[in-house]
PQR file with spaces between the fields and no chain letter, atoms N, CA, C, O and H, PARSE charges and radii, in Angstrom:
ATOM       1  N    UNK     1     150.583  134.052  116.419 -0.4000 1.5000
ATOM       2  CA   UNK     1     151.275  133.188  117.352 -0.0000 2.0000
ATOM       3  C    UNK     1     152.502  132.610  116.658  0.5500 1.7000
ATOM       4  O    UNK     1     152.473  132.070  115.552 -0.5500 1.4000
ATOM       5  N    UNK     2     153.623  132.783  117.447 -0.4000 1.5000
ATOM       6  CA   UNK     2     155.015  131.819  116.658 -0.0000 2.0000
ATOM       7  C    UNK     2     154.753  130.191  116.993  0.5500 1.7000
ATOM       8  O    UNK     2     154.274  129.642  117.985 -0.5500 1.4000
ATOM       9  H    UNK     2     153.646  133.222  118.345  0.4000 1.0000
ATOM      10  N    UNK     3     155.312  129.628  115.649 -0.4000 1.5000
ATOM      11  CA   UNK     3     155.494  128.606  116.121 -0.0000 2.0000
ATOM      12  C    UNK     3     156.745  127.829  116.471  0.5500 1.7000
ATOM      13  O    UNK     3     157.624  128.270  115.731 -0.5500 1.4000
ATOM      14  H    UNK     3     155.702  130.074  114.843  0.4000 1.0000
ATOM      15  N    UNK     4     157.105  127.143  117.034 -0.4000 1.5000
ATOM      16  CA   UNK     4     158.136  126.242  117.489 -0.0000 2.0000
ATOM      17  C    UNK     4     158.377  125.250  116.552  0.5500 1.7000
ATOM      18  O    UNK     4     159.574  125.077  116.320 -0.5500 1.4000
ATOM      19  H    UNK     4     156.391  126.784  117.636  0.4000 1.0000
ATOM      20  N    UNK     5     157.546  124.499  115.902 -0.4000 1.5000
ATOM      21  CA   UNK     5     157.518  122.733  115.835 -0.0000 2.0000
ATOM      22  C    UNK     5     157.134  122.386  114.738  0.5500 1.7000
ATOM      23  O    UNK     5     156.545  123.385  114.326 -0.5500 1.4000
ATOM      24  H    UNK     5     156.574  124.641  116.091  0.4000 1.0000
ATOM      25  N    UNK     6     157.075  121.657  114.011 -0.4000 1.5000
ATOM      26  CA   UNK     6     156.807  121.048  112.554 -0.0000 2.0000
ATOM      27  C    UNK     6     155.088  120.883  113.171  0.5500 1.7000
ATOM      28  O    UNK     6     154.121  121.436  112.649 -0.5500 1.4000
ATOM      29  H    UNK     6     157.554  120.845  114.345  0.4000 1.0000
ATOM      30  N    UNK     7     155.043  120.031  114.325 -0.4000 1.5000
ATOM      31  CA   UNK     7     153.744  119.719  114.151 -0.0000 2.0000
ATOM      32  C    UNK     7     152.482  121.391  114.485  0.5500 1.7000
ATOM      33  O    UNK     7     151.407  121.669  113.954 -0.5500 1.4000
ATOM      34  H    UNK     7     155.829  119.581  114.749  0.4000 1.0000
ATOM      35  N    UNK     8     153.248  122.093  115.502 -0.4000 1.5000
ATOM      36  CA   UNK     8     152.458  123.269  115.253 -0.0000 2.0000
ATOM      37  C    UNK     8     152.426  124.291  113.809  0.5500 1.7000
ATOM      38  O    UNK     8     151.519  124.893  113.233 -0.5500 1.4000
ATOM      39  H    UNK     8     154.121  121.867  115.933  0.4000 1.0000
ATOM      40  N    UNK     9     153.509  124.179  113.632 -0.4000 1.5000
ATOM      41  CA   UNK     9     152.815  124.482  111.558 -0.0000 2.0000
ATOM      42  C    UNK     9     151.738  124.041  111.274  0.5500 1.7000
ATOM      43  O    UNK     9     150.731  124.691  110.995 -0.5500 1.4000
ATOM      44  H    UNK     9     154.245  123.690  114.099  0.4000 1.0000
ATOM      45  N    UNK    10     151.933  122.207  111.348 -0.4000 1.5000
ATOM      46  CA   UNK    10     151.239  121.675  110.588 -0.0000 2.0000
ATOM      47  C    UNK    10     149.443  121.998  110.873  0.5500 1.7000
ATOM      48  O    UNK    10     148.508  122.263  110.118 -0.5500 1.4000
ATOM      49  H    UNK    10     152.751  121.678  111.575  0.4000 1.0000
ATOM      50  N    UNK    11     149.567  121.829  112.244 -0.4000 1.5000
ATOM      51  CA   UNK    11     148.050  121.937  112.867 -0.0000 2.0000
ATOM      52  C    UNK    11     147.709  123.484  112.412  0.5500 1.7000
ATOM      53  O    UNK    11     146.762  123.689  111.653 -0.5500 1.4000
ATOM      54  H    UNK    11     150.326  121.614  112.858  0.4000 1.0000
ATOM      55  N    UNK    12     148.208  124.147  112.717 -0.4000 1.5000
ATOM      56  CA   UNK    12     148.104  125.851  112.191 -0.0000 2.0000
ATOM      57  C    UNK    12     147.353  125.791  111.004  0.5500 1.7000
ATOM      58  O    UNK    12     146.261  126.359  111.038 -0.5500 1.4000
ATOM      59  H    UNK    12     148.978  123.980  113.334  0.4000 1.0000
ATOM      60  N    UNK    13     147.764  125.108  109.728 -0.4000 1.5000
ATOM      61  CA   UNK    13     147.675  124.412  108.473 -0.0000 2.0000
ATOM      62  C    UNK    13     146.996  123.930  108.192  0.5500 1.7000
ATOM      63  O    UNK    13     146.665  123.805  107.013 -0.5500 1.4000
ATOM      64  H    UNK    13     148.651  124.647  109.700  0.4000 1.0000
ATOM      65  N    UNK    14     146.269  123.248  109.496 -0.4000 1.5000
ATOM      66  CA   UNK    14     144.998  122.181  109.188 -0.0000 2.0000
ATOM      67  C    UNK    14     143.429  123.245  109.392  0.5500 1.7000
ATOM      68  O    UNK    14     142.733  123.014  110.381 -0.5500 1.4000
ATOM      69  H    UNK    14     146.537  123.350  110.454  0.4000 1.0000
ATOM      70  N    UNK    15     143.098  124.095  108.637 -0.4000 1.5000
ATOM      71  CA   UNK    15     141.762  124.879  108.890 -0.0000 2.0000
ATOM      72  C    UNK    15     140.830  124.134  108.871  0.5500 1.7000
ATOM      73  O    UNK    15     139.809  124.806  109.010 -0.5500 1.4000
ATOM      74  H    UNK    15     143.663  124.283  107.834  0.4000 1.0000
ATOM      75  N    UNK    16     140.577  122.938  108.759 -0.4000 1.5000
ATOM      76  CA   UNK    16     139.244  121.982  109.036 -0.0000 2.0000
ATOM      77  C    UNK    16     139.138  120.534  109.566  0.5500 1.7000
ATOM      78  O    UNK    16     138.244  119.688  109.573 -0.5500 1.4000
ATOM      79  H    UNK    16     141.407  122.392  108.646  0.4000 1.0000
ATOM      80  N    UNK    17     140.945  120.613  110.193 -0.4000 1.5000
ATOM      81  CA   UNK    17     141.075  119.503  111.283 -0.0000 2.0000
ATOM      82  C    UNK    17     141.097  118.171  110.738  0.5500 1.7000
ATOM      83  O    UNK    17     141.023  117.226  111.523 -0.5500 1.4000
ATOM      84  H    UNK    17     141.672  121.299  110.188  0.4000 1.0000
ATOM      85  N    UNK    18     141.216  117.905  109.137 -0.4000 1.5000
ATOM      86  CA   UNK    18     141.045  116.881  108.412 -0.0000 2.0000
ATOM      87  C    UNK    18     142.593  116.244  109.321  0.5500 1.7000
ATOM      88  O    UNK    18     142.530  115.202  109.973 -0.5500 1.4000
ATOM      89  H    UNK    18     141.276  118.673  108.498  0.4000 1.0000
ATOM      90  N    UNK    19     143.877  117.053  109.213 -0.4000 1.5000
ATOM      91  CA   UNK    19     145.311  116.470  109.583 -0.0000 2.0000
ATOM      92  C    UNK    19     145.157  115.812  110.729  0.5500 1.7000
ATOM      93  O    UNK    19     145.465  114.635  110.921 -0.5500 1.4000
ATOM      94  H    UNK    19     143.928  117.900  108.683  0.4000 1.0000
ATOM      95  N    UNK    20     144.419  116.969  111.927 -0.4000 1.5000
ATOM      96  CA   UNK    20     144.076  115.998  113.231 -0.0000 2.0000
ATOM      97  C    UNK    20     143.494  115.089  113.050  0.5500 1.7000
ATOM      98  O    UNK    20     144.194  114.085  113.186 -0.5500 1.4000
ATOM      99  H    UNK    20     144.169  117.925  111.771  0.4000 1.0000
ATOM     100  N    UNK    21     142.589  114.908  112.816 -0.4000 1.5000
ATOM     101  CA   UNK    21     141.546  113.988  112.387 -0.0000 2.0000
ATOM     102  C    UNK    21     142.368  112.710  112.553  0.5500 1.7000
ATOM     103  O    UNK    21     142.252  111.949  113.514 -0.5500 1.4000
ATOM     104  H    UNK    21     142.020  115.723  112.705  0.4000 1.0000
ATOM     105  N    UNK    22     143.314  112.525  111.401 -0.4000 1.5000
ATOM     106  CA   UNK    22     143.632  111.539  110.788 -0.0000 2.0000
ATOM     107  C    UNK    22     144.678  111.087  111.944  0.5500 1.7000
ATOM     108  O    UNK    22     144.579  109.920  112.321 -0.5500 1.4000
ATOM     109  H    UNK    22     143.409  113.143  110.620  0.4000 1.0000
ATOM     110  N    UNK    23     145.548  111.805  112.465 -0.4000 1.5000
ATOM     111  CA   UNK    23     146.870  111.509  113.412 -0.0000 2.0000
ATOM     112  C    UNK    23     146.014  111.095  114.658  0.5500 1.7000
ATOM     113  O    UNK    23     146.494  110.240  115.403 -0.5500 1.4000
ATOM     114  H    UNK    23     145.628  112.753  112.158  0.4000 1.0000
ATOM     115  N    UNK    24     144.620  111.704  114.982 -0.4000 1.5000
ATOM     116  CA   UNK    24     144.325  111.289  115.997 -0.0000 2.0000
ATOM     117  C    UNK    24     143.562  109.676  115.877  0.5500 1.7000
ATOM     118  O    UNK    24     143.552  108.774  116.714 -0.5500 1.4000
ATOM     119  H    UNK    24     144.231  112.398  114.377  0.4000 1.0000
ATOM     120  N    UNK    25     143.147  109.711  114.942 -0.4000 1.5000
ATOM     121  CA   UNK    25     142.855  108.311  114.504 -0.0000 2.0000
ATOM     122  C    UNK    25     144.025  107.315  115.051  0.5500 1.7000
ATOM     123  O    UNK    25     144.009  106.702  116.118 -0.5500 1.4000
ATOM     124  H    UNK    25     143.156  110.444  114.262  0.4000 1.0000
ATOM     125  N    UNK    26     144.761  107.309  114.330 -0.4000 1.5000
ATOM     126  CA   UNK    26     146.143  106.815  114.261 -0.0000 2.0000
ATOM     127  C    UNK    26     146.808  106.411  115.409  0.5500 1.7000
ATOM     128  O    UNK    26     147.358  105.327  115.601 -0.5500 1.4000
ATOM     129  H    UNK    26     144.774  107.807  113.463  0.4000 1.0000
ATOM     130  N    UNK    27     146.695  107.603  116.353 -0.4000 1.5000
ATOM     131  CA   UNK    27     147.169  107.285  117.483 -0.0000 2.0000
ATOM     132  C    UNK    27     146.054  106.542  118.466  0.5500 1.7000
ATOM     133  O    UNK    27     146.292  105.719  119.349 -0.5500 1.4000
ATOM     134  H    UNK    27     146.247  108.484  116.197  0.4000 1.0000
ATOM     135  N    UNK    28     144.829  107.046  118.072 -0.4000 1.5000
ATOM     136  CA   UNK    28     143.633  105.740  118.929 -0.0000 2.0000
ATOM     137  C    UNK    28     144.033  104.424  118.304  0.5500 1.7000
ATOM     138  O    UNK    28     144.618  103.781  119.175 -0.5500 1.4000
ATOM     139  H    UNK    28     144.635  107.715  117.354  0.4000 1.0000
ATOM     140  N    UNK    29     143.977  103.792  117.253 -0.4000 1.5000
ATOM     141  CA   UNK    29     144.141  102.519  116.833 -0.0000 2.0000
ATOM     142  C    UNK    29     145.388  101.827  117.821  0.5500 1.7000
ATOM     143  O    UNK    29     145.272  100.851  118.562 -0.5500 1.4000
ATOM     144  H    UNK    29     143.501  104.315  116.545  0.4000 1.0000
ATOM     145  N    UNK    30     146.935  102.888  117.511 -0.4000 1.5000
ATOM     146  CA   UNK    30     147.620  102.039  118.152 -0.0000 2.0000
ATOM     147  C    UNK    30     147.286  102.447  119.666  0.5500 1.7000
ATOM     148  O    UNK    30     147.570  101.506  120.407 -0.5500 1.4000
ATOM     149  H    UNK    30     147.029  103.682  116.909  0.4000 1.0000
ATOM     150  N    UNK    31     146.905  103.268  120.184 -0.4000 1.5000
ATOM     151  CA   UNK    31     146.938  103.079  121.408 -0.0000 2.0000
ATOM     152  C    UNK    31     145.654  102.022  122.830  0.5500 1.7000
ATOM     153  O    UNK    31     145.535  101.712  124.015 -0.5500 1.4000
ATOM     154  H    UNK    31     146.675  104.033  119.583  0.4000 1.0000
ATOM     155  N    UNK    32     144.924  101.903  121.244 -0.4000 1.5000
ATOM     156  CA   UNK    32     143.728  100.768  121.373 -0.0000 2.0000
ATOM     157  C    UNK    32     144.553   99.296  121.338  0.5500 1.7000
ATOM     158  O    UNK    32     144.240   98.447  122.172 -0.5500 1.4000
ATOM     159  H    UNK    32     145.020  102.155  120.281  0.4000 1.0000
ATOM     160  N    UNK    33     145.629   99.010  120.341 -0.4000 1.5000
ATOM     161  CA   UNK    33     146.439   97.807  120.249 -0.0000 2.0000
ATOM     162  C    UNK    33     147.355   97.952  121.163  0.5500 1.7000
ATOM     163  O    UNK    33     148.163   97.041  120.980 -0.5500 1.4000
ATOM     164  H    UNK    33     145.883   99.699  119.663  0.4000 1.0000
ATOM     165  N    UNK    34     147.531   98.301  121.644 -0.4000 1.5000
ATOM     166  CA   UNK    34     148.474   98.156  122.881 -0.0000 2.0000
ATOM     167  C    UNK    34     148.221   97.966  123.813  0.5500 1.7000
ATOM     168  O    UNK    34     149.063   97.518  124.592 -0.5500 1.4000
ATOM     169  H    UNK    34     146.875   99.041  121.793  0.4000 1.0000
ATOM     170  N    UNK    35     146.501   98.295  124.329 -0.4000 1.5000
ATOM     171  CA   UNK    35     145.454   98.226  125.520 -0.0000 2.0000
ATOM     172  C    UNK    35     145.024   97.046  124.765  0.5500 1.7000
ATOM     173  O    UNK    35     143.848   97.097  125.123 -0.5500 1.4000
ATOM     174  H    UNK    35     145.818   98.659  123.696  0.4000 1.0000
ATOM     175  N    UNK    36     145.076   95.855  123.870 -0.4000 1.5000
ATOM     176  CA   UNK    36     144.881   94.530  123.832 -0.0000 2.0000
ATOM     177  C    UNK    36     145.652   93.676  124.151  0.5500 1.7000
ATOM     178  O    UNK    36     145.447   92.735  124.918 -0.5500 1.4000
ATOM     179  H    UNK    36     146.032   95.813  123.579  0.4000 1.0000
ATOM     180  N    UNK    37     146.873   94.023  123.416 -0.4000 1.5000
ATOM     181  CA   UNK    37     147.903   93.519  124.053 -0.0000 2.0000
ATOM     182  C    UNK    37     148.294   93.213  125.544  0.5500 1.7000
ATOM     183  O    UNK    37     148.487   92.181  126.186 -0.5500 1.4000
ATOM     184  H    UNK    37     147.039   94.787  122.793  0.4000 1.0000
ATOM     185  N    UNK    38     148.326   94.517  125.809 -0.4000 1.5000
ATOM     186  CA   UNK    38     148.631   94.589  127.988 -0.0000 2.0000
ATOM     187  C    UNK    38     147.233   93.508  128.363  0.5500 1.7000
ATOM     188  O    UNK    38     147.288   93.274  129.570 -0.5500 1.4000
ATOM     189  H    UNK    38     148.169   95.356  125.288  0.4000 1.0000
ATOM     190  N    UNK    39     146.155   92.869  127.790 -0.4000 1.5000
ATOM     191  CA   UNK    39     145.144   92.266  128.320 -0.0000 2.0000
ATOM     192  C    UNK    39     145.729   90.816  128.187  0.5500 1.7000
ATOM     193  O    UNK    39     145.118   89.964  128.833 -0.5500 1.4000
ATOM     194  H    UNK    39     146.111   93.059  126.810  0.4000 1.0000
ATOM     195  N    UNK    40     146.800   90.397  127.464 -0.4000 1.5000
ATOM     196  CA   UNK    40     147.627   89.058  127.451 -0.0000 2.0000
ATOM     197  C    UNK    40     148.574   88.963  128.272  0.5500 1.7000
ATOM     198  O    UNK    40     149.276   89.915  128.611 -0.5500 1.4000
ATOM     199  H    UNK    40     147.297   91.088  126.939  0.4000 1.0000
ATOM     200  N    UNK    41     148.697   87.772  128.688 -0.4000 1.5000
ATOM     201  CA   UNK    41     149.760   87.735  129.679 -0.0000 2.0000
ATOM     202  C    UNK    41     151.611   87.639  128.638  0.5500 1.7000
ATOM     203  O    UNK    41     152.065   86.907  127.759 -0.5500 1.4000
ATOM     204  H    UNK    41     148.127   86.998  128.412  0.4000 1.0000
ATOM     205  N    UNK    42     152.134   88.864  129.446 -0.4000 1.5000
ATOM     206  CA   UNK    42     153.379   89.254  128.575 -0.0000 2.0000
ATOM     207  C    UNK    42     154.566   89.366  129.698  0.5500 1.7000
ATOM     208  O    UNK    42     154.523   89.687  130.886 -0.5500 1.4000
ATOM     209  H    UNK    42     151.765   89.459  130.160  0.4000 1.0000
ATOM     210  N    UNK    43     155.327   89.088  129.093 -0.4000 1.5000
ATOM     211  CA   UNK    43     157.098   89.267  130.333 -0.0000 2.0000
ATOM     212  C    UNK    43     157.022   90.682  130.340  0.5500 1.7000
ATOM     213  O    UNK    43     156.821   91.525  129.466 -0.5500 1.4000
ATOM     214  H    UNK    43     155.361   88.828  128.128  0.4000 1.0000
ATOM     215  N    UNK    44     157.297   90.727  131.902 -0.4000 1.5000
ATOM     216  CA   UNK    44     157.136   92.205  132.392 -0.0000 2.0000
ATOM     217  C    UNK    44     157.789   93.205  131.727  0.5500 1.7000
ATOM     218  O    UNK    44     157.189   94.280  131.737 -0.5500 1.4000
ATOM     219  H    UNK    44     157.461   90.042  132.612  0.4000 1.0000
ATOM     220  N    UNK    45     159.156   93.170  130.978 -0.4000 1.5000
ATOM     221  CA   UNK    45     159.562   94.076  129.964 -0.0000 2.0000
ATOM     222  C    UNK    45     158.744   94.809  129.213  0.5500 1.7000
ATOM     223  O    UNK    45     158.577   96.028  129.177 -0.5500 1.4000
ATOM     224  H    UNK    45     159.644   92.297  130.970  0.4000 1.0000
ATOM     225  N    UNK    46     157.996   93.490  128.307 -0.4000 1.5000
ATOM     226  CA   UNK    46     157.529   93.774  127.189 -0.0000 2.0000
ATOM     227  C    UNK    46     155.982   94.890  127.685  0.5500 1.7000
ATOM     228  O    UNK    46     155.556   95.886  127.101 -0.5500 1.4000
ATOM     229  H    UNK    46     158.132   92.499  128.337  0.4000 1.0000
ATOM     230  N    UNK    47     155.466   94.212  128.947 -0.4000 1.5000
ATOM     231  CA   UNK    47     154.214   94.636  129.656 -0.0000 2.0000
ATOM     232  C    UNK    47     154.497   96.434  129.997  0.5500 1.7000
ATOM     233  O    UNK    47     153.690   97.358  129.889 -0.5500 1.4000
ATOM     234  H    UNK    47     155.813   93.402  129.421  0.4000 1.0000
ATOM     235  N    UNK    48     155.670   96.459  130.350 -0.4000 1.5000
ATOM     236  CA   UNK    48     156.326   97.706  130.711 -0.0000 2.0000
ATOM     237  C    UNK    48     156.370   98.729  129.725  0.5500 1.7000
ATOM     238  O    UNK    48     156.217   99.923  129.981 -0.5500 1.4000
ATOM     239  H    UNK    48     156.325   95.709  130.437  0.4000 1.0000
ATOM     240  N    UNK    49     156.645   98.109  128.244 -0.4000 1.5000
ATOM     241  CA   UNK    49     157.070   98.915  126.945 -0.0000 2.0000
ATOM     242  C    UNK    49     155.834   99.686  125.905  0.5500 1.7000
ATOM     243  O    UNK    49     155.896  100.716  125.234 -0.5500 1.4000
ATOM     244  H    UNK    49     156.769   97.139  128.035  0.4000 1.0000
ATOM     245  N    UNK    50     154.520   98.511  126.149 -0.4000 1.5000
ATOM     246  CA   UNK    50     153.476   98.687  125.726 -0.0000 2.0000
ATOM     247  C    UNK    50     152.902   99.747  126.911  0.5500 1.7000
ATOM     248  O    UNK    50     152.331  100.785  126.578 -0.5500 1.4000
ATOM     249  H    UNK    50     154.470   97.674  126.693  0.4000 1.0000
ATOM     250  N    UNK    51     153.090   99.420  128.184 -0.4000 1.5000
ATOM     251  CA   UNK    51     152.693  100.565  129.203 -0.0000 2.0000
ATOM     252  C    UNK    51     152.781  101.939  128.970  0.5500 1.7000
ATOM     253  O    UNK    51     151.833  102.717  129.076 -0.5500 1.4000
ATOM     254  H    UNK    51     153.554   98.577  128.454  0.4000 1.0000
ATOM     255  N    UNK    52     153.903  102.231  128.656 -0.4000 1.5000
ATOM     256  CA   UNK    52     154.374  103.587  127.805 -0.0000 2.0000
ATOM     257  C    UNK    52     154.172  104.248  127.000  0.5500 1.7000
ATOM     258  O    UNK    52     153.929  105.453  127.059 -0.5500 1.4000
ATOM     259  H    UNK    52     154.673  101.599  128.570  0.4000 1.0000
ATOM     260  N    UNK    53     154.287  103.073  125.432 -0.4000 1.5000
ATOM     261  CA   UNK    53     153.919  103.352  124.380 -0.0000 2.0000
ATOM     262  C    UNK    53     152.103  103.756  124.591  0.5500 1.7000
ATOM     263  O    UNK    53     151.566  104.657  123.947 -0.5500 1.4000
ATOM     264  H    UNK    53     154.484  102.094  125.385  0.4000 1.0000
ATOM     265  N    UNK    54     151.346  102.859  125.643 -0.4000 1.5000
ATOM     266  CA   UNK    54     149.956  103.647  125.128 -0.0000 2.0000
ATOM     267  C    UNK    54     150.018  104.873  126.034  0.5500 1.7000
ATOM     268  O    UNK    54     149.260  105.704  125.533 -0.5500 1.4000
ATOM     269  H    UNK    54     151.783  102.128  126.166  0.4000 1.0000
ATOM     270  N    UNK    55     150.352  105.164  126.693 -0.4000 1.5000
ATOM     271  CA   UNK    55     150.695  106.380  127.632 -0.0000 2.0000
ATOM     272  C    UNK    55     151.032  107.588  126.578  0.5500 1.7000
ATOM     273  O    UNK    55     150.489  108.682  126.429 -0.5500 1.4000
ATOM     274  H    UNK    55     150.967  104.489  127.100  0.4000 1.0000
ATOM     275  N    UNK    56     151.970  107.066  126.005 -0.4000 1.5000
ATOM     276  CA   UNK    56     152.636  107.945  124.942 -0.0000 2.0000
ATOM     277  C    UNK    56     151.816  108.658  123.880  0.5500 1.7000
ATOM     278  O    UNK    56     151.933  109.827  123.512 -0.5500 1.4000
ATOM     279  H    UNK    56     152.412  106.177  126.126  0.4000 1.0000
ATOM     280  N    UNK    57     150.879  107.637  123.417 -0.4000 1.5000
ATOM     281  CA   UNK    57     149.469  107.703  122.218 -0.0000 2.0000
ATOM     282  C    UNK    57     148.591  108.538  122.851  0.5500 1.7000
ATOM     283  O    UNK    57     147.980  109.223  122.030 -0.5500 1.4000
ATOM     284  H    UNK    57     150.784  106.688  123.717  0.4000 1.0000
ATOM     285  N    UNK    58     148.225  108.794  124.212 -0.4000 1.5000
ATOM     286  CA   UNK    58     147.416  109.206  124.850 -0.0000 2.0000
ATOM     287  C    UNK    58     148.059  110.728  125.132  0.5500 1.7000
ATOM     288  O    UNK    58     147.508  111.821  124.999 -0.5500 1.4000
ATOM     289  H    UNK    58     148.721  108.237  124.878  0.4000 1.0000
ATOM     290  N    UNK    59     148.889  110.534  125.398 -0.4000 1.5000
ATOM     291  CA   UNK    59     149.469  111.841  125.963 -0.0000 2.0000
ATOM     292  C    UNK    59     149.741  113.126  124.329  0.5500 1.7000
ATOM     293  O    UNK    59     149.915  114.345  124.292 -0.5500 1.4000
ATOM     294  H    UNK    59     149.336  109.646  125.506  0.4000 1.0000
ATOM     295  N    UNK    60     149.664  112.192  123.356 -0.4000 1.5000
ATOM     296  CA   UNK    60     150.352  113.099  121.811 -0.0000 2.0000
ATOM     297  C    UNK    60     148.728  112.906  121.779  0.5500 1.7000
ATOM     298  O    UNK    60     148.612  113.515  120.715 -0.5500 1.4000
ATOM     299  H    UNK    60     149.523  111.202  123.387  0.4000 1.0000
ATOM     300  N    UNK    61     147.844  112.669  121.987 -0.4000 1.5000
ATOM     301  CA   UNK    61     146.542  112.823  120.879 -0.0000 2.0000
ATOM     302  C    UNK    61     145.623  114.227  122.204  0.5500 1.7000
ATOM     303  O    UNK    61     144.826  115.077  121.810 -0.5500 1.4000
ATOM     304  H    UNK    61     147.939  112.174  122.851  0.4000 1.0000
ATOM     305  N    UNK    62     145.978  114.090  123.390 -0.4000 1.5000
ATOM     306  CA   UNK    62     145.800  115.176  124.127 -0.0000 2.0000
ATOM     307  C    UNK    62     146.343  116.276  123.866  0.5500 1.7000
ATOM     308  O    UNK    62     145.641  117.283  123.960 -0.5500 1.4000
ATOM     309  H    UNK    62     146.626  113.399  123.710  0.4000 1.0000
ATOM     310  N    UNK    63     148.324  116.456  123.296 -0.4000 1.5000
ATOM     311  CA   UNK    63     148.647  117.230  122.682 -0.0000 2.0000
ATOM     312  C    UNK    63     147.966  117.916  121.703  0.5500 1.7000
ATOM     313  O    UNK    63     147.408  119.005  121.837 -0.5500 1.4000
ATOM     314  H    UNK    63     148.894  115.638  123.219  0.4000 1.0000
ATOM     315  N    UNK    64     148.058  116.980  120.341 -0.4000 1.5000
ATOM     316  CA   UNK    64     147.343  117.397  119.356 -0.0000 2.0000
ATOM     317  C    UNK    64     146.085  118.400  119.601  0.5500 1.7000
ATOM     318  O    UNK    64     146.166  119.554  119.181 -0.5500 1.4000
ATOM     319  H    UNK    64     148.511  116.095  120.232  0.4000 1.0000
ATOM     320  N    UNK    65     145.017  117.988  120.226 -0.4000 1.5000
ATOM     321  CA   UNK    65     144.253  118.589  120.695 -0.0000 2.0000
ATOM     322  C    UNK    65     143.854  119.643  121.235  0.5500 1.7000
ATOM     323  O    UNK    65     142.901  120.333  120.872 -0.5500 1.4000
ATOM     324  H    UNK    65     144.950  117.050  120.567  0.4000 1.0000
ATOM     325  N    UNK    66     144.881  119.897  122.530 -0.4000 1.5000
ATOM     326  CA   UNK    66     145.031  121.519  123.264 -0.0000 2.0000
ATOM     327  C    UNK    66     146.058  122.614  121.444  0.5500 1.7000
ATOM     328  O    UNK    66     145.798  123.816  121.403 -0.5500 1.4000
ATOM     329  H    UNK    66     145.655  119.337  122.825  0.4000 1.0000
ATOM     330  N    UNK    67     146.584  122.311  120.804 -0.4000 1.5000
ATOM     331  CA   UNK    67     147.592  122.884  120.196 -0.0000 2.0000
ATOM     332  C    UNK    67     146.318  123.048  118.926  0.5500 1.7000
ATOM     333  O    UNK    67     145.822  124.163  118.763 -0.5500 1.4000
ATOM     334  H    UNK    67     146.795  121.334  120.837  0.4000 1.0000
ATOM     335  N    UNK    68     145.915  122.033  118.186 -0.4000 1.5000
ATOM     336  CA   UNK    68     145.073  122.691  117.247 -0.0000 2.0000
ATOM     337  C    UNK    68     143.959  123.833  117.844  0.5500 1.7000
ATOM     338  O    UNK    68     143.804  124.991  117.456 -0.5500 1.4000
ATOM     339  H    UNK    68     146.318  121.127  118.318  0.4000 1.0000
ATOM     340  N    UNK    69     143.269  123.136  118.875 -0.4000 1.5000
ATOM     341  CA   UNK    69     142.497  124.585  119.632 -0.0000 2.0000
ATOM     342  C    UNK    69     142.950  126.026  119.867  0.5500 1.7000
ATOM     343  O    UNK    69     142.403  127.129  119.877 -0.5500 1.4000
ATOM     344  H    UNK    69     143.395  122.195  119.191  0.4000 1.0000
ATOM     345  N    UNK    70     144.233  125.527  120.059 -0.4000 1.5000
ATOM     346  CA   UNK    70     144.812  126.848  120.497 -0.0000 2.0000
ATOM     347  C    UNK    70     145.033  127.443  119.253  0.5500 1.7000
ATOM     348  O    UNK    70     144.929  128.669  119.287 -0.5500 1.4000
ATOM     349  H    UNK    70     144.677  124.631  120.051  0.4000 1.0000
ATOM     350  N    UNK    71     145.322  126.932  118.098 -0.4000 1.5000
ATOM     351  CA   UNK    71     145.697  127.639  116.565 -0.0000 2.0000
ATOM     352  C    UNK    71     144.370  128.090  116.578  0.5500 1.7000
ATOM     353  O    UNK    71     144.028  129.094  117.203 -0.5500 1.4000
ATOM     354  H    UNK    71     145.406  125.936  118.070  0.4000 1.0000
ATOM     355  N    UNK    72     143.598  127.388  115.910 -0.4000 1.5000
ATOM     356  CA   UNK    72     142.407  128.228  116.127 -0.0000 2.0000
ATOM     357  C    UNK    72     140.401  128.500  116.746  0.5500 1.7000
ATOM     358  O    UNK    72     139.307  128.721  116.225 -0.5500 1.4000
ATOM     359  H    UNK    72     143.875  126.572  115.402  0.4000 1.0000
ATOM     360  N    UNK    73     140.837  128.341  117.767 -0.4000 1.5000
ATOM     361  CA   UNK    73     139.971  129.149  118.453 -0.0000 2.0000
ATOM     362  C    UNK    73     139.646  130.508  117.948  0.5500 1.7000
ATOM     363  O    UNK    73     138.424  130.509  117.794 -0.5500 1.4000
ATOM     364  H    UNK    73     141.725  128.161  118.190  0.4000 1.0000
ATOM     365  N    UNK    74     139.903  131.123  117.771 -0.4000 1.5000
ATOM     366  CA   UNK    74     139.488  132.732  117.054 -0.0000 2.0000
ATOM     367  C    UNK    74     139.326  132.677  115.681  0.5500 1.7000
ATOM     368  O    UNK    74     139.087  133.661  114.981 -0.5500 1.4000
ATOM     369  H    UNK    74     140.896  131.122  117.896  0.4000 1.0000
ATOM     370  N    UNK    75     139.454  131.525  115.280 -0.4000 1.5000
ATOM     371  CA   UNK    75     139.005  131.488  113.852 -0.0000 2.0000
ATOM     372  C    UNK    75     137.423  131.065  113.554  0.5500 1.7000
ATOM     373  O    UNK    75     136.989  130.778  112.438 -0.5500 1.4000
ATOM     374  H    UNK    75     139.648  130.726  115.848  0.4000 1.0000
ATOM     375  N    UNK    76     136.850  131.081  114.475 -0.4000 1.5000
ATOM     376  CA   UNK    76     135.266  130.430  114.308 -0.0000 2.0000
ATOM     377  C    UNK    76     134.967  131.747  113.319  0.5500 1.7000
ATOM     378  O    UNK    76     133.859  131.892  112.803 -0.5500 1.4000
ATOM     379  H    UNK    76     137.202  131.314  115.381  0.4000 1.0000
């Protein structure tokens, strides 16, 4: 498979998911602090920015996910 992207190298790279592992961590924590945050009352900007940003955490750790599978799946 070609890759495109620094991060599909990287996952390619990762044969025992230690890299995911860790980024997906990473992105649960902050996207866990940002779902504490939005539970305080915040000026709608700021309410708006954190809206995103955990959207954002959610949406790259779903990435991560379909893209390491897809590296390897045929490697079982």
């Amino acid at each position: 498979m070609l890759t495109l992207t620094a991060l599909e190298d990287q996952l390619a790279a990762d044969l025992h998911g230690r890299w995911r592992t860790r980024c997906l961590a990473l992105l649960r924590d902050l996207a866990e602090a940002c779902g504490r945050r939005l539970r305080e009352p915040l000026p709608a900007a700021e309410f708006a920015v954190l809206t995103r940003r955990r959207a954002a955490c959610l949406a790259a750790m779903a990435v991560i996910e379909i893209v390491w599978a897809r590296q390897h799946e045929f490697r079982c």
